[in-house]
N, C-alpha and C positions, 0 to 999 in steps of 0.2 A: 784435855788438860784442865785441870782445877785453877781458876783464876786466884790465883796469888798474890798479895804483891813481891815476894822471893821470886816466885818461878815466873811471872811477869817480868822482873829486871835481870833477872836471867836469861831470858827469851833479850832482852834487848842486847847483851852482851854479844850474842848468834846471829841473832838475824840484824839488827841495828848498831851494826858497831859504831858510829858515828853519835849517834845518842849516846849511845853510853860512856864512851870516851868525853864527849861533850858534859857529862854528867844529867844529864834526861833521867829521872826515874820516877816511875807511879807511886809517889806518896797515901794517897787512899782509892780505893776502890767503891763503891756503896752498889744500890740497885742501879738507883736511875743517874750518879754522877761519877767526878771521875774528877783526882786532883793530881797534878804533874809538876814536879817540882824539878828546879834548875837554877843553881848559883852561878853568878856572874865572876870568870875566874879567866883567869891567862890565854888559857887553851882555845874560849868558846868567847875571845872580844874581838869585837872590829877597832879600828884605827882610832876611835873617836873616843875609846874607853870605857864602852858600852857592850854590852852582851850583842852579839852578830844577829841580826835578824832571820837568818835560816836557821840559827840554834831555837828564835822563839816560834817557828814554826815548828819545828822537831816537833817540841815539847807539848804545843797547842793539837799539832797534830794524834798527837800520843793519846792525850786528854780523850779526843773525839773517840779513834780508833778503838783503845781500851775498850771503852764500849760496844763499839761495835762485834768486836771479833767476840767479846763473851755474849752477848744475846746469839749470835751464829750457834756458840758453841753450846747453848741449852738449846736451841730449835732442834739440836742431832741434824741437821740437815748439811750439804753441802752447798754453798752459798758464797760465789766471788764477791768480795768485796775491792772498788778502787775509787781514790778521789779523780774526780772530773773536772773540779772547778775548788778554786780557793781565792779568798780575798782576805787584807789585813790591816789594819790600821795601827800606826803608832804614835800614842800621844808622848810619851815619856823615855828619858834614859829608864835602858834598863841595868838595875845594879843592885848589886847585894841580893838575895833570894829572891824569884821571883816563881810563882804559884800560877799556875794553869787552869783552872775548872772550867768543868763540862757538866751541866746539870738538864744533857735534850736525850738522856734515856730513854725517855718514855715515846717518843720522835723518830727515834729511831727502833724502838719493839715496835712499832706500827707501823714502820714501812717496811720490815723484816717480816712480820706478819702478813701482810698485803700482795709480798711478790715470794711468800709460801701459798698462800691462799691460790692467786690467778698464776702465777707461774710467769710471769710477767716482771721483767726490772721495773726497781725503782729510786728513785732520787729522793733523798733525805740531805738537809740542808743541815750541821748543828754548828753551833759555836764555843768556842772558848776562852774566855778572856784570860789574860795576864796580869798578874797583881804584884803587886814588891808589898815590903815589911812593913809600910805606912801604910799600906789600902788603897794606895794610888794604881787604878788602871793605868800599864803601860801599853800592852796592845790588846786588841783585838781580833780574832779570826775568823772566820766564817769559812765551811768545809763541807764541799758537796761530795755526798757517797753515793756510789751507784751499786745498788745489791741486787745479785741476779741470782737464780736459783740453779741450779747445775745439774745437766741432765745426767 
């Protein structure tokens, strides 16, 4: 599949219906980054009137992922990929747009590389923060991948 951002948010309609219902979608794509955008709307708040903290993993998750699955899918290789570990911080209400970026591309083509090369998994750590309209960080993710190479 040709990484899109259409047939990307289409893929999420299929396989993530929860993102995408939630409104999760890949705003930009580039080499080595990856923007994920998600408004704060009825559907996807918690009680407090804030965006639900599993919609800002979604979406941080996505961020990572996007990445990931396109470096797989130029290696031509077949290559499980699954998070192992996650962590998150939250400084701020989240409200009104809020933006995902991922900019550990190149973090990840080198551990893709690494467990093409020995045949061996590897753990790649990246992260993605969450931004609103002002520029105020509202959280932060951190997201371990384990990529293994597939006999």
């Amino acid at each position: 599949m040709k990484y899109t951002l259409r047939k990307i948010n289409a893929f999420l309609l299929f396989k993530l219906p929860a993102a995408f219902f939630t409104g999760v979608r890949v705003a930009s794509l580039e080499t080595d980054k990856a923007t994920v955008s998600v408004r704060h709307r009825w559907v996807n708040q918690n009680p407090f009137k804030s965006m639900f903290w599993a919609v800002q993993g979604m979406a941080a998750e996505l961020a990572t992922g996007v990445l990931v699955m396109r470096e797989i899918a130029e290696s031509e290789r077949k290559v499980s990929m699954l998070v192992t570990n996650m962590d998150a911080e939250f400084t701020k209400k989240a409200t009104g747009k809020i933006l995902f970026h991922c900019e550990d591309g190149a973090l990840i083509r080198k551990a893709l590389t690494k467990a093409i090369e020995t045949g061996e998994g590897q753990v790649v750590v990246v992260r993605a923060r969450g931004v609103n309209s002002e520029g105020i960080v509202v959280s932060s993710f951190s997201f371990e991948w384990s990529l293994k190479v597939k006999a």
